[in-house]
BALOBA-1460 file (C-alpha; in Angstrom, 3 decimals):
// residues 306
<rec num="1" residu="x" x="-55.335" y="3.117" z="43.638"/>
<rec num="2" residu="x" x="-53.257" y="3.554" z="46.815"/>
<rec num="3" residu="x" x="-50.551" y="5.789" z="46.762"/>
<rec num="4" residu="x" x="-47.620" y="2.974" z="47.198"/>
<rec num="5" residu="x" x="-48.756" y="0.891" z="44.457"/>
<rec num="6" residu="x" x="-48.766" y="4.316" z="42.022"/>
<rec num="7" residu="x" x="-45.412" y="4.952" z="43.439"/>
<rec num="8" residu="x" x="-44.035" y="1.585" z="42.320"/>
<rec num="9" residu="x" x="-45.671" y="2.051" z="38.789"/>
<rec num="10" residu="x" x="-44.028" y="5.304" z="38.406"/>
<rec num="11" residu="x" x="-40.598" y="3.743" z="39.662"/>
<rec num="12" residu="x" x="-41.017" y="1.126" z="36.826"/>
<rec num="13" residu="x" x="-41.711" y="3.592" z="34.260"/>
<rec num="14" residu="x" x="-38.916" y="5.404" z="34.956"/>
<rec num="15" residu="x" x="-36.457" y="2.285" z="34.830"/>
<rec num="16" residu="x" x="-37.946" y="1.311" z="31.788"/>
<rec num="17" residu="x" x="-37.505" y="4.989" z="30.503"/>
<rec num="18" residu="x" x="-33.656" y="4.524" z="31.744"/>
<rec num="19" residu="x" x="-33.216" y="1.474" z="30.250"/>
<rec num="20" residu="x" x="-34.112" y="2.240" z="26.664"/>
<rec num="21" residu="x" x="-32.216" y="5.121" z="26.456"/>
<rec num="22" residu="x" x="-28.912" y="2.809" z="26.876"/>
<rec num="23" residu="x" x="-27.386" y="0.609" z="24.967"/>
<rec num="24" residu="x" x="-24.802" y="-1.535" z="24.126"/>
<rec num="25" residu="x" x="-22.381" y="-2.109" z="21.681"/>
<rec num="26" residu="x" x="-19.864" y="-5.411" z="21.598"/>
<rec num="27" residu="x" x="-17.601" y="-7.253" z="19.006"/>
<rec num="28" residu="x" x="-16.531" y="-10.732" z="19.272"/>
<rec num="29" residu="x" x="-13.843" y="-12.886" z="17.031"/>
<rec num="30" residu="x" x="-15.381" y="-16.182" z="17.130"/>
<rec num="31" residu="x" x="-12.801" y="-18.203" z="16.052"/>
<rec num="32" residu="x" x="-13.969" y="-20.420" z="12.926"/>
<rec num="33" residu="x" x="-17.505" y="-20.416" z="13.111"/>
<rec num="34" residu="x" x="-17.682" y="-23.030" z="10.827"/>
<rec num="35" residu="x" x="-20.739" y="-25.316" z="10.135"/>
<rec num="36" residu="x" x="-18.843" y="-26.855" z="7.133"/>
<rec num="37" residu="x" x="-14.971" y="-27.749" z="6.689"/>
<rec num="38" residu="x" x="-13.271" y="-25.317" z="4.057"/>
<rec num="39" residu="x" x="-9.838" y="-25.972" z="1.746"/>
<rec num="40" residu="x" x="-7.784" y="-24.034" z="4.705"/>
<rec num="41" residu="x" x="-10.015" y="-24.424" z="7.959"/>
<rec num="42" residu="x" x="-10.753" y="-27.982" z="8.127"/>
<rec num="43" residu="x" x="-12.852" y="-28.311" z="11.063"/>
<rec num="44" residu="x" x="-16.224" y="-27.209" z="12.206"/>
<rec num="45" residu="x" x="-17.548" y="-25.128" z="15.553"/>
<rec num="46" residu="x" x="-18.371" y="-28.218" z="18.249"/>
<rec num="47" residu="x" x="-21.499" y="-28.250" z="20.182"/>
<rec num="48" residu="x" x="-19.726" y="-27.022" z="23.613"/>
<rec num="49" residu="x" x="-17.635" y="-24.326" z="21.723"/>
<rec num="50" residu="x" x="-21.256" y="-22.811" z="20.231"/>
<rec num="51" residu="x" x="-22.720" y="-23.202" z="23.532"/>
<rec num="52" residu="x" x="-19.817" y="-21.189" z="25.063"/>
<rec num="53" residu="x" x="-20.076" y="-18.868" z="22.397"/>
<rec num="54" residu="x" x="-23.481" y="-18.069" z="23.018"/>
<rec num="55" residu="x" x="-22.588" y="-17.615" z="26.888"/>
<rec num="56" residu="x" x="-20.694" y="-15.341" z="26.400"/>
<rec num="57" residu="x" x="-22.959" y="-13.349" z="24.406"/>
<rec num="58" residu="x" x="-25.285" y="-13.307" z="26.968"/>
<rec num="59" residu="x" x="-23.275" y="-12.199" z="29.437"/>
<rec num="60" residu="x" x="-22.387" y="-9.029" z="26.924"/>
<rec num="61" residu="x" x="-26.548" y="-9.124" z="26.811"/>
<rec num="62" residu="x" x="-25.399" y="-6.241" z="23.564"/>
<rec num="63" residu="x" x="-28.083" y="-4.344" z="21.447"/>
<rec num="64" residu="x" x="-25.303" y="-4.485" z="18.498"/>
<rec num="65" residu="x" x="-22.925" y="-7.269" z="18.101"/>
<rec num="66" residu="x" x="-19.766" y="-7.013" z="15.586"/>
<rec num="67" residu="x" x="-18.827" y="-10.749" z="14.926"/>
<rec num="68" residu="x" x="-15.758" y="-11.498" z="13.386"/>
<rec num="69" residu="x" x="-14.678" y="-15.346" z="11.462"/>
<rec num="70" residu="x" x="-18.379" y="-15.686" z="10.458"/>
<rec num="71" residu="x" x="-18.832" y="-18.970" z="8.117"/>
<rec num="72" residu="x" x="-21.744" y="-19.434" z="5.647"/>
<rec num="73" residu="x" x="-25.206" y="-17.337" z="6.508"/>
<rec num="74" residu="x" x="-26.157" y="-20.948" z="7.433"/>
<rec num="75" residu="x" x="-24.108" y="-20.610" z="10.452"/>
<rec num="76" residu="x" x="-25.077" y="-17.184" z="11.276"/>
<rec num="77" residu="x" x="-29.123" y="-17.874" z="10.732"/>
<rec num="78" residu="x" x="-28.464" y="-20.731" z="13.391"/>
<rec num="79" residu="x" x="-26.038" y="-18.637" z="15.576"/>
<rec num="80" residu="x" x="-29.049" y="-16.151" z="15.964"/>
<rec num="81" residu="x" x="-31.670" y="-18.657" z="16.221"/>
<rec num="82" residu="x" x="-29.735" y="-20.537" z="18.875"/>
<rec num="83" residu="x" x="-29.775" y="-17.140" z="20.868"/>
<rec num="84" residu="x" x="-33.363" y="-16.527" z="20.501"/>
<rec num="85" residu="x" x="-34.184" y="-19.235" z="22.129"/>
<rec num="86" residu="x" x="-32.182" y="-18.411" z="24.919"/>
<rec num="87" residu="x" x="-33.265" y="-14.554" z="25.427"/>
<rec num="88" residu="x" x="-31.442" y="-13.024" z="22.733"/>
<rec num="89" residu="x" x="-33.393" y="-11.847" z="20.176"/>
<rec num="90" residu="x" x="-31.554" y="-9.817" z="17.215"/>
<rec num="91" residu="x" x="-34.202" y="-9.280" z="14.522"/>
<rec num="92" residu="x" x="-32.151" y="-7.450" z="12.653"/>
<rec num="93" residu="x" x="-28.479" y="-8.945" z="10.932"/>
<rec num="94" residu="x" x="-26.061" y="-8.111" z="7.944"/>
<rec num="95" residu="x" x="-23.315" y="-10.259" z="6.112"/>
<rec num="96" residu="x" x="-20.425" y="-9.561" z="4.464"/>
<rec num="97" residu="x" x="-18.559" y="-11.723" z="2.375"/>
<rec num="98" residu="x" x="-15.251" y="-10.133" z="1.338"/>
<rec num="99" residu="x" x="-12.136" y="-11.734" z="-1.236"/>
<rec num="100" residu="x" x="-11.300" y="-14.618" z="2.164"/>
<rec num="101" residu="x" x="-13.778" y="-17.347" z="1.111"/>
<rec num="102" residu="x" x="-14.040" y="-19.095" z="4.497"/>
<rec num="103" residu="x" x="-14.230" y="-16.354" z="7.437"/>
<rec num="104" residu="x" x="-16.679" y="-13.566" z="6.739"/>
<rec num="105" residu="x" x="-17.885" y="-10.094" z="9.105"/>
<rec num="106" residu="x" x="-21.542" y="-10.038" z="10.689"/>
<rec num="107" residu="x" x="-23.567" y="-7.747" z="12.605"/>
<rec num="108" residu="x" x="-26.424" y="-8.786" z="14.777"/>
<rec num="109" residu="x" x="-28.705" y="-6.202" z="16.091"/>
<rec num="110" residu="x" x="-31.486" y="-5.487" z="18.028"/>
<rec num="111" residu="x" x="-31.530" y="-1.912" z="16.890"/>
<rec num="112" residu="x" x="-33.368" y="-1.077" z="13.484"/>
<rec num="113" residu="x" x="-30.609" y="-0.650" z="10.854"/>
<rec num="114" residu="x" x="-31.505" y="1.922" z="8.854"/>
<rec num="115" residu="x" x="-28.899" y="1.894" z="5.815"/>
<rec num="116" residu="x" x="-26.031" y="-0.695" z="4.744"/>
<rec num="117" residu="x" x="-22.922" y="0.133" z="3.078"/>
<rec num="118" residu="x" x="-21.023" y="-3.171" z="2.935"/>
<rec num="119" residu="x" x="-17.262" y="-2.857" z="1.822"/>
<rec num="120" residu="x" x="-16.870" y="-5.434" z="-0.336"/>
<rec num="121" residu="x" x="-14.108" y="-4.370" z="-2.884"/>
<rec num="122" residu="x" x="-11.537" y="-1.641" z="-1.364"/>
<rec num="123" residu="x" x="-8.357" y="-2.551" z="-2.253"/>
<rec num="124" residu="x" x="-4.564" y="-1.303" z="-2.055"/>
<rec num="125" residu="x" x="-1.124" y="-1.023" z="-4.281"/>
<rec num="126" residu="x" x="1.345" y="-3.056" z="-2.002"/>
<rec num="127" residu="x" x="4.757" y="-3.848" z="-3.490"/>
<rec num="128" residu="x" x="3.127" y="-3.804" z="-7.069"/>
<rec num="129" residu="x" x="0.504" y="-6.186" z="-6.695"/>
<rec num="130" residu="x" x="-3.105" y="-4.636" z="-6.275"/>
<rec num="131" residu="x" x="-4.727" y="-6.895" z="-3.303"/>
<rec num="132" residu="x" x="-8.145" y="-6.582" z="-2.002"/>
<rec num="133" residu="x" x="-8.982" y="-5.894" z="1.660"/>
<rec num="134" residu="x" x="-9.474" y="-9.977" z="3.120"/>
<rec num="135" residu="x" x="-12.721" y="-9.049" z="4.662"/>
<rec num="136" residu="x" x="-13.597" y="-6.172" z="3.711"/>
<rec num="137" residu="x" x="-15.718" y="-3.899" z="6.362"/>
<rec num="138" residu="x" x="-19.276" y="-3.838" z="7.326"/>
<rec num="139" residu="x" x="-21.150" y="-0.806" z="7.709"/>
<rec num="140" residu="x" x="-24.556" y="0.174" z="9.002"/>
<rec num="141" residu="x" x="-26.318" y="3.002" z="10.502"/>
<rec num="142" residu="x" x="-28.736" y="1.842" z="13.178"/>
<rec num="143" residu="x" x="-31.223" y="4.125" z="15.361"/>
<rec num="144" residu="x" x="-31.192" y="3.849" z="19.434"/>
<rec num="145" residu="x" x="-34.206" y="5.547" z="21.415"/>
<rec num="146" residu="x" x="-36.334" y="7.889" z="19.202"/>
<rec num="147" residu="x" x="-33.987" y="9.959" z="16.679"/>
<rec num="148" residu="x" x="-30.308" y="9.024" z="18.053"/>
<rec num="149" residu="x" x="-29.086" y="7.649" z="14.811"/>
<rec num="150" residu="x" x="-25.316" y="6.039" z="15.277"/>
<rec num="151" residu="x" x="-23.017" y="4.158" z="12.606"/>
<rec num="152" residu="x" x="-21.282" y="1.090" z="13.232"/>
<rec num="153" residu="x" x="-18.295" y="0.006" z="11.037"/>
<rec num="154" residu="x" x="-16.801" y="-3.178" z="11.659"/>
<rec num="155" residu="x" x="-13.332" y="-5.014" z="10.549"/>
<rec num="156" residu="x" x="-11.106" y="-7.806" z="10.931"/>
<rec num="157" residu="x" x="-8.100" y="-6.746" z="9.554"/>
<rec num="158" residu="x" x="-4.985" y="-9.156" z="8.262"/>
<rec num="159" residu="x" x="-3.539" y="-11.630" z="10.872"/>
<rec num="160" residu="x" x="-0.253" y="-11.590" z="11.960"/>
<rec num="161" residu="x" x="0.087" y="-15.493" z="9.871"/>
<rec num="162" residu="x" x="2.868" y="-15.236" z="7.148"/>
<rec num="163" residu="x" x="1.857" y="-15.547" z="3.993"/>
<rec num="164" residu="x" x="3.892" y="-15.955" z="0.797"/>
<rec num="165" residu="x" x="1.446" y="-13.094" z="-1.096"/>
<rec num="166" residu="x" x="2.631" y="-10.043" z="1.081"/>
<rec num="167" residu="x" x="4.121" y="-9.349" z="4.397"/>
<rec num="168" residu="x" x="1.605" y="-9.289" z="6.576"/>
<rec num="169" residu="x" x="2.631" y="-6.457" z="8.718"/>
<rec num="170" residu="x" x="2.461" y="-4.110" z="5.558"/>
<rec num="171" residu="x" x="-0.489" y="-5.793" z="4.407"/>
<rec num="172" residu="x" x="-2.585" y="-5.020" z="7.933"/>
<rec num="173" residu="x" x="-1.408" y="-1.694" z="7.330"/>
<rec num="174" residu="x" x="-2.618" y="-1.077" z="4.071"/>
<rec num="175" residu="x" x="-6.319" y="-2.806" z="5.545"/>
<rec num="176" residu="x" x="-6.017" y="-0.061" z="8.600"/>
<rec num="177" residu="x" x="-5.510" y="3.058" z="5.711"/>
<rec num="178" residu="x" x="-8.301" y="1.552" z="3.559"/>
<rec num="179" residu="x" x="-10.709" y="1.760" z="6.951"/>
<rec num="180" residu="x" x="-9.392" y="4.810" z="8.222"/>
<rec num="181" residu="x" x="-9.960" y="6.497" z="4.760"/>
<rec num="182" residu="x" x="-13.441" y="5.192" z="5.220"/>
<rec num="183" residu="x" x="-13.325" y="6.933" z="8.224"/>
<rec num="184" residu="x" x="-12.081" y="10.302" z="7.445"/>
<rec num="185" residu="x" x="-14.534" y="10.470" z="4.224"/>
<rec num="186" residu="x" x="-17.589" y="9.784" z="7.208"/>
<rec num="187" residu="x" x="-16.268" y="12.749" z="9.319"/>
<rec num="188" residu="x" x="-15.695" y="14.877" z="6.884"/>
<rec num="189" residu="x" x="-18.699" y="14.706" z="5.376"/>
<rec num="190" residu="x" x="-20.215" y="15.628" z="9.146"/>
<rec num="191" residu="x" x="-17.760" y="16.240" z="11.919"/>
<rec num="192" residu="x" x="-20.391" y="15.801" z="14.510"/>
<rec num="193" residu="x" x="-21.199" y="12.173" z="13.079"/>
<rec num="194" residu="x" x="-21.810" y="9.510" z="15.569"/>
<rec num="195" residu="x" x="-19.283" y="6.521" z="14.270"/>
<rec num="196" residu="x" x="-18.048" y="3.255" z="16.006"/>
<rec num="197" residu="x" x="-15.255" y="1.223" z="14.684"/>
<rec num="198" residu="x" x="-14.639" y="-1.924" z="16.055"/>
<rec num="199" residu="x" x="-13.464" y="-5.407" z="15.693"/>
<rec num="200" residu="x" x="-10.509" y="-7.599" z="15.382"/>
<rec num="201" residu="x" x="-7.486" y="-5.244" z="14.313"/>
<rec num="202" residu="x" x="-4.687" y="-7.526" z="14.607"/>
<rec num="203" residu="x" x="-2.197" y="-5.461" z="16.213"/>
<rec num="204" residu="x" x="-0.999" y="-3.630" z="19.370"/>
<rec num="205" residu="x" x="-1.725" y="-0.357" z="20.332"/>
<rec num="206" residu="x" x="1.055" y="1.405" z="19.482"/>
<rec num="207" residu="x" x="1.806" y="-0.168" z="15.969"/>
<rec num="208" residu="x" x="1.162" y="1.737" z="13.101"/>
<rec num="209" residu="x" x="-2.100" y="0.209" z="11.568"/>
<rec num="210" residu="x" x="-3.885" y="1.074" z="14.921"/>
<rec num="211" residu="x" x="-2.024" y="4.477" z="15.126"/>
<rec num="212" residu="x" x="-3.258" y="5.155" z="11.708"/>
<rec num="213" residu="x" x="-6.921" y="3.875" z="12.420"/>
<rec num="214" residu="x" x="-6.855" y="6.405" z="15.064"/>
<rec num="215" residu="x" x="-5.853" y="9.517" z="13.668"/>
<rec num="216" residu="x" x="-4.902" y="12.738" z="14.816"/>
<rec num="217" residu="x" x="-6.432" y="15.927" z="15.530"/>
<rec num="218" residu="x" x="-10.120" y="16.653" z="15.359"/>
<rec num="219" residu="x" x="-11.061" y="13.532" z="14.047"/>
<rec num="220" residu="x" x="-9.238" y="11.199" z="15.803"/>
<rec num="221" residu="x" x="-10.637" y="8.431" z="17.069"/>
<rec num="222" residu="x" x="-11.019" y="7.727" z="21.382"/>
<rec num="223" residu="x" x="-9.966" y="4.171" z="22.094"/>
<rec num="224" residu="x" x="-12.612" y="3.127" z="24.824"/>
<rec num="225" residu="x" x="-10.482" y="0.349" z="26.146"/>
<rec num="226" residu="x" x="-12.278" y="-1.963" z="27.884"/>
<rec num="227" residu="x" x="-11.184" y="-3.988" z="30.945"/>
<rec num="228" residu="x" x="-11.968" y="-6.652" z="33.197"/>
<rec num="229" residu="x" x="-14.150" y="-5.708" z="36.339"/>
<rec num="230" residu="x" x="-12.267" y="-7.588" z="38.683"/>
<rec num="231" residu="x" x="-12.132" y="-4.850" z="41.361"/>
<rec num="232" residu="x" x="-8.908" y="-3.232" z="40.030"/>
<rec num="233" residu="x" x="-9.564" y="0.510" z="40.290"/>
<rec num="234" residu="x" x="-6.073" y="2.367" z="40.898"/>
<rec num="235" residu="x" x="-5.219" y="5.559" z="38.695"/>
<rec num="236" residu="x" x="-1.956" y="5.234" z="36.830"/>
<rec num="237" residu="x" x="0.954" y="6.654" z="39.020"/>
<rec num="238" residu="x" x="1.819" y="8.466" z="35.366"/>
<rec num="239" residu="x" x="-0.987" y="10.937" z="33.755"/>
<rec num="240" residu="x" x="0.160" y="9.866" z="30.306"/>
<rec num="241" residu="x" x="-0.281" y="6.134" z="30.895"/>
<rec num="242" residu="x" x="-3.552" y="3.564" z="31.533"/>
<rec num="243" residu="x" x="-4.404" y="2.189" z="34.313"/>
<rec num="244" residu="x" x="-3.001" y="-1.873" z="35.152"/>
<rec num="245" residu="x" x="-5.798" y="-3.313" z="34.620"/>
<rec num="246" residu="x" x="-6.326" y="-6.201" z="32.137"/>
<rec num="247" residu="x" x="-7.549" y="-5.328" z="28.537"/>
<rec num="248" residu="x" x="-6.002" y="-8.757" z="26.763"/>
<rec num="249" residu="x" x="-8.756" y="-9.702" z="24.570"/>
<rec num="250" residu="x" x="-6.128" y="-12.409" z="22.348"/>
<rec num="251" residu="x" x="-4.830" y="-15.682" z="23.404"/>
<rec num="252" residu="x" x="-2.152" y="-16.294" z="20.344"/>
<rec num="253" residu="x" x="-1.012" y="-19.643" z="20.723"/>
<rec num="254" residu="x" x="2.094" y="-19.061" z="18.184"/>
<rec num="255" residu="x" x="3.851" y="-17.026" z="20.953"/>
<rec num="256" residu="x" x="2.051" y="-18.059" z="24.004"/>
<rec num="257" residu="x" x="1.299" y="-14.256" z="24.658"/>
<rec num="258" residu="x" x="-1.839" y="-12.570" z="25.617"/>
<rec num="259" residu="x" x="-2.421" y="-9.138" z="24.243"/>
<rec num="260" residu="x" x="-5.267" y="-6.813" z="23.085"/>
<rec num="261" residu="x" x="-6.333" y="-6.965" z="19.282"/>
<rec num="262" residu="x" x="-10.142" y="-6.195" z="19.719"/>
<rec num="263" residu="x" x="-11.185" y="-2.689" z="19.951"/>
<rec num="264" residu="x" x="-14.183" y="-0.462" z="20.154"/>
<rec num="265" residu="x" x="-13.325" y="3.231" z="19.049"/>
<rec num="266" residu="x" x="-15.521" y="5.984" z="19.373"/>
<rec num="267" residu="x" x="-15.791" y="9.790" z="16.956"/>
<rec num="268" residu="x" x="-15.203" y="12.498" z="19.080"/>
<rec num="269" residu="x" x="-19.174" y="13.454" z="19.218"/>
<rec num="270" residu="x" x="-20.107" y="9.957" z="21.015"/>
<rec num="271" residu="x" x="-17.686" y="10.823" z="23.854"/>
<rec num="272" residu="x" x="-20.635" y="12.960" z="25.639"/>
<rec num="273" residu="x" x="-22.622" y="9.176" z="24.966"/>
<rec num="274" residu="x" x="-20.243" y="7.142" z="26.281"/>
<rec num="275" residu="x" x="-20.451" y="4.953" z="29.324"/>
<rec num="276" residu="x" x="-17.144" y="3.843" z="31.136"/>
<rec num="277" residu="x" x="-18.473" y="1.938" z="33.334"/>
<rec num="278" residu="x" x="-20.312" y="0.120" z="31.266"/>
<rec num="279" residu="x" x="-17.135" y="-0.657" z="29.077"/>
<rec num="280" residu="x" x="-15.917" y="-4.120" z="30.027"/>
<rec num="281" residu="x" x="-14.535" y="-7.243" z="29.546"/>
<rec num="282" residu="x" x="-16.394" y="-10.604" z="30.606"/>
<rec num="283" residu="x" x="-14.468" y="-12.821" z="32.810"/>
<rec num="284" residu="x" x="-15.878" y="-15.969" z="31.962"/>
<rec num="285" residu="x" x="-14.773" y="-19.544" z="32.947"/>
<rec num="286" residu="x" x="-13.334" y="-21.430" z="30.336"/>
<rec num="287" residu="x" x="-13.776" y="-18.941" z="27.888"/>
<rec num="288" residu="x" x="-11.222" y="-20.296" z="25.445"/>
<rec num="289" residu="x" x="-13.632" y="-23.242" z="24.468"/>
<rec num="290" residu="x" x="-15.467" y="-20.787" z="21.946"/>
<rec num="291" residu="x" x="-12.656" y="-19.003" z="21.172"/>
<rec num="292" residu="x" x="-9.481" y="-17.602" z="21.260"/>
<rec num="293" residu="x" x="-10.687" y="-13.903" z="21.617"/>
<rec num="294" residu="x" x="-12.685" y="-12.572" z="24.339"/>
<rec num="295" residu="x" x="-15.241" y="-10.325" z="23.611"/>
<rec num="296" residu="x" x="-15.781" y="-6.766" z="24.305"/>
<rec num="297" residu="x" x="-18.490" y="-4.093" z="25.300"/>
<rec num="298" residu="x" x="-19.331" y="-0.615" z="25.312"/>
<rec num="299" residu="x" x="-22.236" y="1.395" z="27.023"/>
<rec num="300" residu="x" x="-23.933" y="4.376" z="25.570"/>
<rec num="301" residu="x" x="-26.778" y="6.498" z="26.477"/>
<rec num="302" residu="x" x="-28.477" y="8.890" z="23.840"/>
<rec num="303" residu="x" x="-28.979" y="11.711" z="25.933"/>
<rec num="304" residu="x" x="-25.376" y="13.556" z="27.152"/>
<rec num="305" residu="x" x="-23.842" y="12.409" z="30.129"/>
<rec num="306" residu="x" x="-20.796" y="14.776" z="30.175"/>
């Protein structure tokens, strides 16, 4: 065989080598993915809002994908099978259904799950009533590469809609302590455990439920913050800020306001995993036909980088 084509065969298997020990991880609020009208969500996911849905998926091209406002497993099944026939193959999913009986949490993967531990019943004493978590939180463990096992938990905590049951400010809250409780019990257990908690938190940075979700001290959380790649690289001018560029993942028509609700946050062990630059936002035309988040993305590879 002549040396350059034994060259280029060795190249290959080296990129392919690369390649599977990477992968990605990405959530994505899909706004009502409906494929039946409910008593409080009335209308169904169009044709052109799937098809943008799926777009954007593709151009996450994620191993593990957190969706949020789920419908039936009807629409899920067909979600999937719509991306399979356009590259995307997840053969492996999980559903969970919590106390809201219209929007529910999913996890597509294309990753072997190895264990599930669906939340389906955590609830919380707020102002004397005992309420469930809306949701509740989807967890898996999942296995990248030969023995890099990782665990994905997944929420979409209370919106910032009033509702006559409970202020919802308290009531997100109360979701964020119920999740972060999770949390704690999962690093305590095993400090060095490999945990990613993402999804649609509701809130702003600096508000309490995400402060609480994060922590403090040896098991706090590291927000990963993705951001557009739209060629902004300057360094904040002040070492305790981020960087200008744009992280708004939330268009919330109420106030007109863009802002950042959707996070991926990583246990201090992944940090050595984690890949930056392959943390990012899609910029994607029209992207508010399938919904009105934008979703996310983070890189990993399961060897240490740092």
């Amino acid at each position: 065989m002549p040396r350059s084509i034994t060259t280029i065969l060795l190249l290959l298997l080296i990129a392919i080598s690369v390649e599977a020990d990477t992968f990605r991880v990405a959530t994505y609020n899909v706004e009502n993915y409906l494929d039946q009208p409910t008593t409080t969500r009335p209308g169904i996911k169009s044709i052109a809002a799937k098809a943008k849905v799926r777009e954007s998926i593709r151009a996450l091209n994620p191993d593990v994908l957190a969706l949020e406002e789920m419908g039936t497993t009807n629409a899920l099944l067909e979600l999937r099978a719509s991306l399979k026939t356009e590259g995307q193959d997840f053969p492996y999913w999980e559903y969970v259904q919590g106390a809201d009986p219209d929007i529910h949490l999913a996890i597509l993967s294309k990753l072997p799950i190895l264990s599930r531990h669906p939340h389906t019943n955590e609830d919380f004493l707020l102002d004397g009533q005992r309420l469930l978590v809306k949701r509740g939180f989807a967890e898996v463990e999942l296995r990248a590469g030969t023995n890099f096992n990782f665990t994905v938990i997944s929420a979409h905590l209370k919106s910032r809609v009033l509702t006559p049951q409970a202020d919802e400010s308290a009531e997100r809250l109360a979701e964020a302590q119920a999740l972060r409780e999770i949390v704690t019990a999962r690093l305590t257990a095993d400090p060095s455990a490999k945990l990613i908690v993402l999804g649609d938190f509701n809130d702003l940075r600096n508000s309490d439920p995400i402060k609480t979700l994060i922590g403090r001290g040896k098991s706090k959380l590291i927000d990963t913050r993705p951001a557009e790649r739209n060629g902004d690289d300057t360094p904040a001018s002040n070492p305790r800020s981020e960087p200008r560029n744009i992280t708004w993942t939330l268009y919330y028509n109420a106030e007109d306001t863009y802002s950042r609700s959707d996070y991926i946050l990583i246990s201090p062990s992944l940090k050595k995993f984690w890949l930056p630059e392959e943390t990012y936002i899609p910029t994607i035309p029209n992207w508010g036909l399938a919904s009105d988040h934008r979703p996310i993305v983070a890189g990993f590879e399961t060897v240490e980088n740092n």
